[in-house]
PQR file of N, CA, C, O and H, with PARSE charges and radii, in Angstrom:
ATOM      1  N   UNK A   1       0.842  -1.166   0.000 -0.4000 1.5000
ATOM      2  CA  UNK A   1       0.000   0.000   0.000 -0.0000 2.0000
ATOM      3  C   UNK A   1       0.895   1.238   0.000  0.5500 1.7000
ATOM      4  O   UNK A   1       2.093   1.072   0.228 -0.5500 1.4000
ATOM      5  N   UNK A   2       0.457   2.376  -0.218 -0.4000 1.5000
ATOM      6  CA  UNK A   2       1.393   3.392  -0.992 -0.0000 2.0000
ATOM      7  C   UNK A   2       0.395   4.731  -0.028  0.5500 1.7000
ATOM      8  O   UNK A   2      -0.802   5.012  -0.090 -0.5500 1.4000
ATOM      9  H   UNK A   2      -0.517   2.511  -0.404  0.4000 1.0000
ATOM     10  N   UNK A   3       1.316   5.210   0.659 -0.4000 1.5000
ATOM     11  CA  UNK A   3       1.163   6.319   1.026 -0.0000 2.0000
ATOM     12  C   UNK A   3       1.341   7.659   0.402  0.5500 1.7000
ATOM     13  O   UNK A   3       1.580   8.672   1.060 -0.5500 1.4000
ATOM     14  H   UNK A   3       2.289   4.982   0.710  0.4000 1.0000
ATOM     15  N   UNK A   4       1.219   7.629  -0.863 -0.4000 1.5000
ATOM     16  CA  UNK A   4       1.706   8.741  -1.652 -0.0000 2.0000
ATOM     17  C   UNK A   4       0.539   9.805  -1.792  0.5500 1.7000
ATOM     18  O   UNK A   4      -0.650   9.492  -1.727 -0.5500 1.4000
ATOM     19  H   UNK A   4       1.025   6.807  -1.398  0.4000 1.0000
ATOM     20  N   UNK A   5       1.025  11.156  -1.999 -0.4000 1.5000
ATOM     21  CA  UNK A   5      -0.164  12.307  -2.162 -0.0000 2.0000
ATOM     22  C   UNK A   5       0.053  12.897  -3.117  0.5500 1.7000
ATOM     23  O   UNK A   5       1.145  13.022  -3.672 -0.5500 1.4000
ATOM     24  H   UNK A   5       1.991  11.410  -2.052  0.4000 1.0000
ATOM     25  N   UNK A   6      -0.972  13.337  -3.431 -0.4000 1.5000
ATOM     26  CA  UNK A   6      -0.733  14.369  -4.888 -0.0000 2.0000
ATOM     27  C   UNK A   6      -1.176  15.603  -3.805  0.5500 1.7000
ATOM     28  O   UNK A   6      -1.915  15.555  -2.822 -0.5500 1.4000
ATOM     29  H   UNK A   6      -1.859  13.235  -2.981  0.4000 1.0000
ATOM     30  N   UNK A   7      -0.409  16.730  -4.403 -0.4000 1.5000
ATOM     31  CA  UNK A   7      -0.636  18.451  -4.059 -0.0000 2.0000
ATOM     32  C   UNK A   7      -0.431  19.249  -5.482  0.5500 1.7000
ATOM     33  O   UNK A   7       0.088  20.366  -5.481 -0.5500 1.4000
ATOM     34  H   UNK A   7       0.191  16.769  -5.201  0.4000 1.0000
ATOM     35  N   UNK A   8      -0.710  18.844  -6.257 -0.4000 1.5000
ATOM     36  CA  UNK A   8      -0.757  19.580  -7.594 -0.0000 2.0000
ATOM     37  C   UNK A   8      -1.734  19.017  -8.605  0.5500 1.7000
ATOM     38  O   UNK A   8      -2.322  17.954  -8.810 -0.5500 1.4000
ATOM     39  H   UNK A   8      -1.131  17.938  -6.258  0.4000 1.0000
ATOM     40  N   UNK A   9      -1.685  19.613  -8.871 -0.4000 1.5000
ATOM     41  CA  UNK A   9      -3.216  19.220  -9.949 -0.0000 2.0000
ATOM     42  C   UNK A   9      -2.377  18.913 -11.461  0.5500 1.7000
ATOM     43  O   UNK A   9      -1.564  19.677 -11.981 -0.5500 1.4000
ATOM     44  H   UNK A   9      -1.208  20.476  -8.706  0.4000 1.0000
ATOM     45  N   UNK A  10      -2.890  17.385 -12.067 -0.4000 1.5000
ATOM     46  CA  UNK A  10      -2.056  17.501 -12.946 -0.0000 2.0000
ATOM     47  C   UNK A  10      -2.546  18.390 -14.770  0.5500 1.7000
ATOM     48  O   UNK A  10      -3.608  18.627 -15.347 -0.5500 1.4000
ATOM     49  H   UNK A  10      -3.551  16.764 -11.644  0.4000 1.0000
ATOM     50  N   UNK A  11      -1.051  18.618 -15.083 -0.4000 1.5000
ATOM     51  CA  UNK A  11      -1.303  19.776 -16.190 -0.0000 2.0000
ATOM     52  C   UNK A  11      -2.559  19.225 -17.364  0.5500 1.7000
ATOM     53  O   UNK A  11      -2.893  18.056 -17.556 -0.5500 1.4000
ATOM     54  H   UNK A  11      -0.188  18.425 -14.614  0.4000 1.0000
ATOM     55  N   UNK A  12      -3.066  20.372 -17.997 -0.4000 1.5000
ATOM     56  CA  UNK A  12      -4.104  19.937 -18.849 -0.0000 2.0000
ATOM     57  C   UNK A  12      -3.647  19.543 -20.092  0.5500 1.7000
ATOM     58  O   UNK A  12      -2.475  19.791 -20.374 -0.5500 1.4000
ATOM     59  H   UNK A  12      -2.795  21.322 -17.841  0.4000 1.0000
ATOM     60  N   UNK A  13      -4.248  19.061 -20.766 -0.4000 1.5000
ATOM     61  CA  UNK A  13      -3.842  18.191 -22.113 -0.0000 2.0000
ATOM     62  C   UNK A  13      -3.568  19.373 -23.216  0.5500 1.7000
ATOM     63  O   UNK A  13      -4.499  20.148 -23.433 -0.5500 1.4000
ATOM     64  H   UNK A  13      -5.201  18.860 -20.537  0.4000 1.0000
ATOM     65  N   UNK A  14      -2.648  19.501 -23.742 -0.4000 1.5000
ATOM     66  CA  UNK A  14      -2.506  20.103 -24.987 -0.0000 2.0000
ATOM     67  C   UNK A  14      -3.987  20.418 -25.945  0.5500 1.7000
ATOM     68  O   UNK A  14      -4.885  19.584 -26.056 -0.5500 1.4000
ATOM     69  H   UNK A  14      -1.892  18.871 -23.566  0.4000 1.0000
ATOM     70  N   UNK A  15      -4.005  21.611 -26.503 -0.4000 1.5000
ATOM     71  CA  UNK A  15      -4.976  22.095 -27.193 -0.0000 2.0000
ATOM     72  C   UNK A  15      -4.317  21.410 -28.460  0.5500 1.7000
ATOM     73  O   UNK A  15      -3.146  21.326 -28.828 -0.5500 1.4000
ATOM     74  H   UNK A  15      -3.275  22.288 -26.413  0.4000 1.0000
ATOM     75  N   UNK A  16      -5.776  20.852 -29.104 -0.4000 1.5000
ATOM     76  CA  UNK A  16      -5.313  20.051 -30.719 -0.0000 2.0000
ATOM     77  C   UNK A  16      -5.274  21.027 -31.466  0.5500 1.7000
ATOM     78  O   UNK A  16      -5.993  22.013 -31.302 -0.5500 1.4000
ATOM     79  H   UNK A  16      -6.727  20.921 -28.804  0.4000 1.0000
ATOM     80  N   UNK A  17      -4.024  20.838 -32.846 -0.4000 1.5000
ATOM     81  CA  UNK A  17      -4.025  21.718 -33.758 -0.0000 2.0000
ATOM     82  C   UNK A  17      -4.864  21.006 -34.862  0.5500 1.7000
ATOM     83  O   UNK A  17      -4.680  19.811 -35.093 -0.5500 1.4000
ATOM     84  H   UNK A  17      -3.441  20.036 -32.979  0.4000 1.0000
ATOM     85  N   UNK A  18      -5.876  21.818 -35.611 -0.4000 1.5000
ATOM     86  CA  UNK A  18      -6.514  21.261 -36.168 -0.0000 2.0000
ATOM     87  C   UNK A  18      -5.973  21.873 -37.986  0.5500 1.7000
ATOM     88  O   UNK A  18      -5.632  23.018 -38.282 -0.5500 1.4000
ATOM     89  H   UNK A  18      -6.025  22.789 -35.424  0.4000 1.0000
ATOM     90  N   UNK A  19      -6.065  20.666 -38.909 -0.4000 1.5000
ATOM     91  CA  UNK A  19      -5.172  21.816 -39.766 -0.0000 2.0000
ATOM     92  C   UNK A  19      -5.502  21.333 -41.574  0.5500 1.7000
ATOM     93  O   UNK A  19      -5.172  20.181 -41.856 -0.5500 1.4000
ATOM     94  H   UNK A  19      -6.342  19.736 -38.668  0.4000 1.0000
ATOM     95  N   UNK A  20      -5.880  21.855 -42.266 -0.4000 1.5000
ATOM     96  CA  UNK A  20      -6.657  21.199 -43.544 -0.0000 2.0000
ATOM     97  C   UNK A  20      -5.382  20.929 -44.690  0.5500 1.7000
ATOM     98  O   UNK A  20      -4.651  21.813 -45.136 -0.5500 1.4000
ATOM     99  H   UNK A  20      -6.149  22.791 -42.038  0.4000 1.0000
ATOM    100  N   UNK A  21      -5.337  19.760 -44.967 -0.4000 1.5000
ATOM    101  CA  UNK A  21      -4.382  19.543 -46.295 -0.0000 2.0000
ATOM    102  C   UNK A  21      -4.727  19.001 -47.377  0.5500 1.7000
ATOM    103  O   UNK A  21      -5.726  18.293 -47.255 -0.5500 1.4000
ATOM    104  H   UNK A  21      -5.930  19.041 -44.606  0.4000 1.0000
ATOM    105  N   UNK A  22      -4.144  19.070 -48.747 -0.4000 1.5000
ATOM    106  CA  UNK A  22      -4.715  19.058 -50.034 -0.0000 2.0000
ATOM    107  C   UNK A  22      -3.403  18.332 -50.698  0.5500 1.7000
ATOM    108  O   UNK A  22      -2.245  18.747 -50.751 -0.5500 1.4000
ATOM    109  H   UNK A  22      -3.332  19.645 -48.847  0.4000 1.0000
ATOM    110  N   UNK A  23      -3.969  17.111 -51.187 -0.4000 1.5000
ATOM    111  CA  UNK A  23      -2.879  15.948 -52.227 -0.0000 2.0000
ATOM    112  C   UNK A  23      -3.224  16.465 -53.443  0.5500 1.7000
ATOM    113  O   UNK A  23      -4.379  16.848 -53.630 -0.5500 1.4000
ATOM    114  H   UNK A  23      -4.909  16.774 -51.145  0.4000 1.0000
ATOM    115  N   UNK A  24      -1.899  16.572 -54.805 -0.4000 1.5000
ATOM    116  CA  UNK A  24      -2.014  17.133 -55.675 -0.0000 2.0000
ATOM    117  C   UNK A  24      -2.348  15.866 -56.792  0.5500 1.7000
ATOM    118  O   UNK A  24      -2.831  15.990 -57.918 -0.5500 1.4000
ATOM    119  H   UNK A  24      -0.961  16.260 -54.653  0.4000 1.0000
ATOM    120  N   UNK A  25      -1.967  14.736 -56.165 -0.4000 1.5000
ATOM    121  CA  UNK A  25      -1.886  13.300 -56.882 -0.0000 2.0000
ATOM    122  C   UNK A  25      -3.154  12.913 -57.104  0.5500 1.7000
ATOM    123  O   UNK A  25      -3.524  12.787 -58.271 -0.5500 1.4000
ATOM    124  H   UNK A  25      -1.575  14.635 -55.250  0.4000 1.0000
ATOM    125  N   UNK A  26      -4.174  12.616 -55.881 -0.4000 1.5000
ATOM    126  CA  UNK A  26      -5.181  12.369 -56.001 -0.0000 2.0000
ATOM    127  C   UNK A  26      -6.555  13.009 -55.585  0.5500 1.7000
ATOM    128  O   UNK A  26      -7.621  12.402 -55.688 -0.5500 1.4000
ATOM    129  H   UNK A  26      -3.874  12.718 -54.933  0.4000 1.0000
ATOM    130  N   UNK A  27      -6.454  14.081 -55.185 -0.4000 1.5000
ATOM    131  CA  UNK A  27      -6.931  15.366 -54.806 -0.0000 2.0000
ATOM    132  C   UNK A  27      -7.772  15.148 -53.744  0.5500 1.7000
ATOM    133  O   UNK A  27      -8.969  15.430 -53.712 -0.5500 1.4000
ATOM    134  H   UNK A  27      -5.588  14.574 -55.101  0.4000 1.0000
ATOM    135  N   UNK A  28      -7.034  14.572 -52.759 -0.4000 1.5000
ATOM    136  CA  UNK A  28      -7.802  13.956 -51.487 -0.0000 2.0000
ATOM    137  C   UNK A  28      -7.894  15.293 -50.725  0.5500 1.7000
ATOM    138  O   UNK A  28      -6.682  15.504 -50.692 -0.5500 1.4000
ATOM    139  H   UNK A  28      -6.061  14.342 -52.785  0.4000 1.0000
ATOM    140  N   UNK A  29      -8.339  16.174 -50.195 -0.4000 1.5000
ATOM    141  CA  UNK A  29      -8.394  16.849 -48.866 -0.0000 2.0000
ATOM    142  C   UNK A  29      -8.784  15.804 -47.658  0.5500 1.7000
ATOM    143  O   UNK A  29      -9.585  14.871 -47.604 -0.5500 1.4000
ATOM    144  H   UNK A  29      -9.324  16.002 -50.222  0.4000 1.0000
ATOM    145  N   UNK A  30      -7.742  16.447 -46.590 -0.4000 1.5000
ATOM    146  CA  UNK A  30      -7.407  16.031 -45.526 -0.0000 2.0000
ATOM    147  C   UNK A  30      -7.237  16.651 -44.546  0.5500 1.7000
ATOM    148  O   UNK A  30      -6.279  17.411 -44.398 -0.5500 1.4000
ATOM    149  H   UNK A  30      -7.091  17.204 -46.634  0.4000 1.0000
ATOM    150  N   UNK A  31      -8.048  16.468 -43.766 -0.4000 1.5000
ATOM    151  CA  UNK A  31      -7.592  17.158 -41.955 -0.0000 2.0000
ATOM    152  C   UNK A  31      -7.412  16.681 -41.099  0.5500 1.7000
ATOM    153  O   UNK A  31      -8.136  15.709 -40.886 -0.5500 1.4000
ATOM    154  H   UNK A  31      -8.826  15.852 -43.886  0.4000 1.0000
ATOM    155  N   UNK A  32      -6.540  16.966 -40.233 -0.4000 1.5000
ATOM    156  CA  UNK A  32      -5.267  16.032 -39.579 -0.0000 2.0000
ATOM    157  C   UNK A  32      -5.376  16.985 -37.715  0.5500 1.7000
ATOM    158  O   UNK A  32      -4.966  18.128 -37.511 -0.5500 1.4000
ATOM    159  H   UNK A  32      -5.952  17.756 -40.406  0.4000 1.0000
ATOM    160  N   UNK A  33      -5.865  16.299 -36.931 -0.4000 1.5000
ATOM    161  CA  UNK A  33      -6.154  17.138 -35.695 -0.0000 2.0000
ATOM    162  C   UNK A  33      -4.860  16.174 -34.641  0.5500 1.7000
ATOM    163  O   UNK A  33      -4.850  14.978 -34.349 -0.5500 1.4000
ATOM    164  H   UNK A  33      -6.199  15.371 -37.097  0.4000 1.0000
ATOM    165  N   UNK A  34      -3.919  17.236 -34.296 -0.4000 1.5000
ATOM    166  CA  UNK A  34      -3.249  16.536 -33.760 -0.0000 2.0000
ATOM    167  C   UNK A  34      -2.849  17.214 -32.257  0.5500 1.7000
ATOM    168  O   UNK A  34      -3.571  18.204 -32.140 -0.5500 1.4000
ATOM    169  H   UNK A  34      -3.927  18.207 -34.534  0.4000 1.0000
ATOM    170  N   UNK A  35      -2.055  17.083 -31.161 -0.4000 1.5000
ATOM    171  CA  UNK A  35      -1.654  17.688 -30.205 -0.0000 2.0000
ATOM    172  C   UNK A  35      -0.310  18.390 -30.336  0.5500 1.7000
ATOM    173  O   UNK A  35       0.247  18.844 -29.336 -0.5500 1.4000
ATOM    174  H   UNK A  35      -1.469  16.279 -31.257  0.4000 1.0000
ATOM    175  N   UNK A  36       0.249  18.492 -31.620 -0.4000 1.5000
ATOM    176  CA  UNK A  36       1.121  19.019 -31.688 -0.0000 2.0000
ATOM    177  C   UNK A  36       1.092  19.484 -33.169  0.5500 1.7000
ATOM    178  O   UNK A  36       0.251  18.942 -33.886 -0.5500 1.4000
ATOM    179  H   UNK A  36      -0.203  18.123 -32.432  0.4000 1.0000
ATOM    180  N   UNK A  37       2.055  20.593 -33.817 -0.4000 1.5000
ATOM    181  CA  UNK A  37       1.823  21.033 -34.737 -0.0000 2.0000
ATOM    182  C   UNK A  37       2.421  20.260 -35.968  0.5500 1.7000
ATOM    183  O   UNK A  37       3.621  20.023 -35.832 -0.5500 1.4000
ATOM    184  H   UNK A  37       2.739  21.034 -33.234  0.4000 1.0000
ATOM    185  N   UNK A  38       1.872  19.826 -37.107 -0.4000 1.5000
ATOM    186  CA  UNK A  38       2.397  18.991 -38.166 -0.0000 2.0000
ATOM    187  C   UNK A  38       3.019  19.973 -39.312  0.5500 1.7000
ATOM    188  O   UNK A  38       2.596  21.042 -39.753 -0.5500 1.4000
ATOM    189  H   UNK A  38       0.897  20.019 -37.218  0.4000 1.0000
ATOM    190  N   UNK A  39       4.093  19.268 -39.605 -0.4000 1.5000
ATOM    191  CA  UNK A  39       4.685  20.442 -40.381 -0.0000 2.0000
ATOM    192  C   UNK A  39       4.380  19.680 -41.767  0.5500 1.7000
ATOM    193  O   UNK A  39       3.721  20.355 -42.558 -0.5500 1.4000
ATOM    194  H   UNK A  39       4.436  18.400 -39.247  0.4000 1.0000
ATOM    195  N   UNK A  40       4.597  18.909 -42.025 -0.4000 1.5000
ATOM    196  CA  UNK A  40       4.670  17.932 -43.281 -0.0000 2.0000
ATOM    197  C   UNK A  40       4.048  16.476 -42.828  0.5500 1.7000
ATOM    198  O   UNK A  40       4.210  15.893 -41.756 -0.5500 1.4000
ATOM    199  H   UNK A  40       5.132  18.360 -41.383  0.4000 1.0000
ATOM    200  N   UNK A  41       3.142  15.997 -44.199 -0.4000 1.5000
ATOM    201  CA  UNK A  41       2.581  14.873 -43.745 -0.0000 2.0000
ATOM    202  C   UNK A  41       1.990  14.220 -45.408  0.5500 1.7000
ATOM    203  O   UNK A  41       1.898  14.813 -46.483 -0.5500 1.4000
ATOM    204  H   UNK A  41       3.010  16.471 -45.070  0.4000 1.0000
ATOM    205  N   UNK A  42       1.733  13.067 -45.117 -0.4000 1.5000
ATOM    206  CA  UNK A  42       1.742  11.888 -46.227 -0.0000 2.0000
ATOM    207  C   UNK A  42       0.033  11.729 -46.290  0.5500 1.7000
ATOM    208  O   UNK A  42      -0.786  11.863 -45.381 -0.5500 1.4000
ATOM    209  H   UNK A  42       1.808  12.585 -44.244  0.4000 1.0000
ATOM    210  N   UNK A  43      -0.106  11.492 -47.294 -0.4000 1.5000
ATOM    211  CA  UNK A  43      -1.859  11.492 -47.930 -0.0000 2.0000
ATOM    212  C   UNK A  43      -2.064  10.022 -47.611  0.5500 1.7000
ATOM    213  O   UNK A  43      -1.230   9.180 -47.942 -0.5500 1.4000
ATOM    214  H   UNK A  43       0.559  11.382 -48.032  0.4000 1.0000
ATOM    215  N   UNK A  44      -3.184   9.723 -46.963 -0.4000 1.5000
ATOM    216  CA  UNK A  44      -3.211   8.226 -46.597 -0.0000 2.0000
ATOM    217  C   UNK A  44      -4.100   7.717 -47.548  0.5500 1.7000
ATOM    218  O   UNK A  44      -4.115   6.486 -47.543 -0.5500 1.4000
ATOM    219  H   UNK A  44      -3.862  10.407 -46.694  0.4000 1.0000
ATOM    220  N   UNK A  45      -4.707   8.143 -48.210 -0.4000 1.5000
ATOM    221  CA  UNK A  45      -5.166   7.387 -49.786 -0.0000 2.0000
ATOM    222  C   UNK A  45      -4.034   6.962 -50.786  0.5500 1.7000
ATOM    223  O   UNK A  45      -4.079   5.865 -51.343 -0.5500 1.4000
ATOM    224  H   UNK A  45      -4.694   9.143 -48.214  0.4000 1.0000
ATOM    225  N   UNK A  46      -3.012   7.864 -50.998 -0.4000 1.5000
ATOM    226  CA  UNK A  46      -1.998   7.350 -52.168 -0.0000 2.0000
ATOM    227  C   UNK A  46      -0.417   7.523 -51.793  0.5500 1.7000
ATOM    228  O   UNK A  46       0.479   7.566 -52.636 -0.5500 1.4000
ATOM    229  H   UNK A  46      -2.976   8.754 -50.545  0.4000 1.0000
ATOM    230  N   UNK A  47      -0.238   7.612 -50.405 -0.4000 1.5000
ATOM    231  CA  UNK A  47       1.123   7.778 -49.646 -0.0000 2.0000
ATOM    232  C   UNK A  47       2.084   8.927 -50.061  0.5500 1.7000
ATOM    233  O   UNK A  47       3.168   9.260 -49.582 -0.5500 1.4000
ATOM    234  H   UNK A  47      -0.966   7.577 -49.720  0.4000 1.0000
ATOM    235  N   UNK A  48       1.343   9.446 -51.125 -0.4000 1.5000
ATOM    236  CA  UNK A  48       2.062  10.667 -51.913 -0.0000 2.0000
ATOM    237  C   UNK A  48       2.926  12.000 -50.267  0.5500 1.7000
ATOM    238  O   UNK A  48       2.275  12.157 -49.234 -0.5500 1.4000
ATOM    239  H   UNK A  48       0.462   9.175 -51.514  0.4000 1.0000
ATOM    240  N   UNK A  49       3.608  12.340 -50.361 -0.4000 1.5000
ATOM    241  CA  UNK A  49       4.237  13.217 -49.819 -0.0000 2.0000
ATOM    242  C   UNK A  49       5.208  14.192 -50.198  0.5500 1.7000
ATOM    243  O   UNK A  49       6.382  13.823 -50.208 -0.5500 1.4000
ATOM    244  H   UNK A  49       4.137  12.212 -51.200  0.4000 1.0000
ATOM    245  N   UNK A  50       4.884  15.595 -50.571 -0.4000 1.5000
ATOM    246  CA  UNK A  50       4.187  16.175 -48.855 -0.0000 2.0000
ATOM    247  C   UNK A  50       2.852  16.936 -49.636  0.5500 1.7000
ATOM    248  O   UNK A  50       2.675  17.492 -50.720 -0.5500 1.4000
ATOM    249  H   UNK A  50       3.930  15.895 -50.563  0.4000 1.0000
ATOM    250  N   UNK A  51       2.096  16.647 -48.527 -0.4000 1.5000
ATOM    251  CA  UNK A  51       0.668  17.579 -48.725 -0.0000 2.0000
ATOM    252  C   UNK A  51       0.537  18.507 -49.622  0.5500 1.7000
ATOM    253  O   UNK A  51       0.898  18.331 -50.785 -0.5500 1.4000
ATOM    254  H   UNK A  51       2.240  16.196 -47.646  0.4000 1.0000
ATOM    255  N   UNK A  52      -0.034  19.685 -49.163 -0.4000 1.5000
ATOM    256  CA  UNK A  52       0.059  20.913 -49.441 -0.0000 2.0000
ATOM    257  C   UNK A  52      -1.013  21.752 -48.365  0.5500 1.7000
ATOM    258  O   UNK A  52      -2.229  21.940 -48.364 -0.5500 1.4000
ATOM    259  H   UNK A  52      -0.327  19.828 -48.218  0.4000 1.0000
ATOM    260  N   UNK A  53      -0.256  22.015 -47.759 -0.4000 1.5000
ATOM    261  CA  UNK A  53      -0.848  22.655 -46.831 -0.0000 2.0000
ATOM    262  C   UNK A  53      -1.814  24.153 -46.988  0.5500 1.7000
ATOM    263  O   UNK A  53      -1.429  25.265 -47.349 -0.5500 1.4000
ATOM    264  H   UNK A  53       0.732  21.862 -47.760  0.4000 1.0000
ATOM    265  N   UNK A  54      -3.328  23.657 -46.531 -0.4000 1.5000
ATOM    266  CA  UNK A  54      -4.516  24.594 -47.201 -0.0000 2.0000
ATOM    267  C   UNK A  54      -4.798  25.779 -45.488  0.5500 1.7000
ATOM    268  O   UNK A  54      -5.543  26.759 -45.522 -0.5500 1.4000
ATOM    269  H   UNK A  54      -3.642  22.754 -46.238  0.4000 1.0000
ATOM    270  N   UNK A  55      -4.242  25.472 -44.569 -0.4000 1.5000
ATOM    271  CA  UNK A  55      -4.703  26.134 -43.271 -0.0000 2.0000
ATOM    272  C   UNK A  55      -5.249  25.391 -42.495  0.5500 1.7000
ATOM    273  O   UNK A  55      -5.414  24.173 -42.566 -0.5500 1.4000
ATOM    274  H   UNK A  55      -3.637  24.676 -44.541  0.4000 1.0000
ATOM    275  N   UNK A  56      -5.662  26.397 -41.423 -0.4000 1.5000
ATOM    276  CA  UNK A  56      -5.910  25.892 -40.003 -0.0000 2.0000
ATOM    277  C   UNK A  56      -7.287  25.715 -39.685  0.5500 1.7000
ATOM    278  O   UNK A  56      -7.842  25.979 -40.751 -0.5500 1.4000
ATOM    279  H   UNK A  56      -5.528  27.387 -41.365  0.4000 1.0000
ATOM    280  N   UNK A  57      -8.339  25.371 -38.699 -0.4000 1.5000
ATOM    281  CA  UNK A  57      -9.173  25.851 -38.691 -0.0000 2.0000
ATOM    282  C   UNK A  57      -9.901  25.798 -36.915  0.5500 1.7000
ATOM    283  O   UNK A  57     -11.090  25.603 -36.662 -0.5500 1.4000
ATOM    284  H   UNK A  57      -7.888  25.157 -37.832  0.4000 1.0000
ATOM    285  N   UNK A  58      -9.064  25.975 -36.148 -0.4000 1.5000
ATOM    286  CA  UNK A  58      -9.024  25.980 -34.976 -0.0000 2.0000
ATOM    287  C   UNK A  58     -10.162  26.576 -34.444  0.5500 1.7000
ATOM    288  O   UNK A  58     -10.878  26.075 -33.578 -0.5500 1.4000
ATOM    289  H   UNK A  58      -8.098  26.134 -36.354  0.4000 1.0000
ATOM    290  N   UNK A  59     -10.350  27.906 -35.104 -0.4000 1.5000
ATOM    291  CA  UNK A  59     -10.952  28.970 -34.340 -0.0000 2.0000
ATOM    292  C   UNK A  59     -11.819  29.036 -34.887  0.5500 1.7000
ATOM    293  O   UNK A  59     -11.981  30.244 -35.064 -0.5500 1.4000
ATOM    294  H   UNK A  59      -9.768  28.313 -35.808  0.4000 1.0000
ATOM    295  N   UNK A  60     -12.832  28.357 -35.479 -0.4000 1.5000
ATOM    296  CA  UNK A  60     -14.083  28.335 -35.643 -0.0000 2.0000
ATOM    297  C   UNK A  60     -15.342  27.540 -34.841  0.5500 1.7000
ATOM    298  O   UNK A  60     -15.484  26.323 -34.721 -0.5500 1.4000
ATOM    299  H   UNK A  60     -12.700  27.376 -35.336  0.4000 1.0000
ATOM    300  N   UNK A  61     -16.302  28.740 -34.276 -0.4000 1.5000
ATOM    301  CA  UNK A  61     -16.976  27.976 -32.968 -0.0000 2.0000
ATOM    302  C   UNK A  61     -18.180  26.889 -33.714  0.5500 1.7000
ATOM    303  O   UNK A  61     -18.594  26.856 -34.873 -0.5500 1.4000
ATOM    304  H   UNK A  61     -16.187  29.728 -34.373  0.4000 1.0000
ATOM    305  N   UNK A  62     -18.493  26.119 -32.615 -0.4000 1.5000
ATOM    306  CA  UNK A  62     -18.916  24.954 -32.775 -0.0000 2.0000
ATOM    307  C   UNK A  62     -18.564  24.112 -34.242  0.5500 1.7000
ATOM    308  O   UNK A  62     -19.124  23.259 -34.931 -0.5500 1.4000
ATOM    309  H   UNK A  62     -18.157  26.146 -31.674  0.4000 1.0000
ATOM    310  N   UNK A  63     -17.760  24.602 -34.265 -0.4000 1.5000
ATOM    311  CA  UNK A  63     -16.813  22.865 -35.033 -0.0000 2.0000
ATOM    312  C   UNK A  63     -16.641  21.824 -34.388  0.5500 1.7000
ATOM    313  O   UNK A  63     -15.936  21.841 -33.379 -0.5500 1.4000
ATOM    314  H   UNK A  63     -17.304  25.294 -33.706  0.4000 1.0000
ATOM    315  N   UNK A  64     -17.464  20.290 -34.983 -0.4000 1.5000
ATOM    316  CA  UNK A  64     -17.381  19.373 -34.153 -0.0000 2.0000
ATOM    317  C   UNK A  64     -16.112  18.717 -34.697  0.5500 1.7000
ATOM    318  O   UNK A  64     -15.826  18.472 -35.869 -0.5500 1.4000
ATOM    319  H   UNK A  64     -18.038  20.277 -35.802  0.4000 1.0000
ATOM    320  N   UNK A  65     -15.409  18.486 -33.567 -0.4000 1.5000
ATOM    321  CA  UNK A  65     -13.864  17.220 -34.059 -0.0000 2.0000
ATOM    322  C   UNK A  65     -14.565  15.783 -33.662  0.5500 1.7000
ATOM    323  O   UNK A  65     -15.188  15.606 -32.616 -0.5500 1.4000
ATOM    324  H   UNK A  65     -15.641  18.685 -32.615  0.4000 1.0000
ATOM    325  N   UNK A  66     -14.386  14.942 -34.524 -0.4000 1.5000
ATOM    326  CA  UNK A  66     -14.240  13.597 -34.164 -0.0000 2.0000
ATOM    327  C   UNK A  66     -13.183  13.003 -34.489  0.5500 1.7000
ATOM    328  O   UNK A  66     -12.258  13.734 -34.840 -0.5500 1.4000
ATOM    329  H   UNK A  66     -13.880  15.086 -35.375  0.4000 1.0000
ATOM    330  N   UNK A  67     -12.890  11.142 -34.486 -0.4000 1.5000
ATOM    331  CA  UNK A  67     -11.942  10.556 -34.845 -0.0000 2.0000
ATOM    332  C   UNK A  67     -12.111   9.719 -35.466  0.5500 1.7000
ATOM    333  O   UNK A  67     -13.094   8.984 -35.368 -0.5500 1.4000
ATOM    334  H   UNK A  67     -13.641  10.548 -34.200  0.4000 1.0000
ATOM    335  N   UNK A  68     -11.047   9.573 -36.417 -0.4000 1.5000
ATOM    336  CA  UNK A  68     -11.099   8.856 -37.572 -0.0000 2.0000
ATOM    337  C   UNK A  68     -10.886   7.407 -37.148  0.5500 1.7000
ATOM    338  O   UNK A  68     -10.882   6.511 -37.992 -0.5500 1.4000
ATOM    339  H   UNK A  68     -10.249  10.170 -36.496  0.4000 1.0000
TER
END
């Protein structure tokens, strides 16, 4: 048994970057919500890389995120 205490509250989870990308190969748009910021990333329909990055879209209210 463990006598241990917490006195700090632990830190909150990273705000997701939410962020729209566009394949030139197969003209997939793609949005990619992650906890950290993606600089470059691979089209998961045709592995083509790198994107093309179309923007963000964080700050638009009631945008629902789900998961893929």
């Amino acid at each position: 048994m463990s006598d241990l205490r917490f006195t700090s509250q632990s830190a909150a989870p990273p705000t997701p970057f939410a962020t729209l990308w566009y394949c030139k190969v197969c003209d997939a748009v793609i949005s990619i919500r992650s906890g950290y910021v993606v600089e470059e990333a691979f089209c998961p329909a045709c592995i083509e890389m790198p994107l093309e990055f179309c923007g963000n879209f964080n700050r638009i209210p009631g945008l629902p995120m789900g998961d893929a």
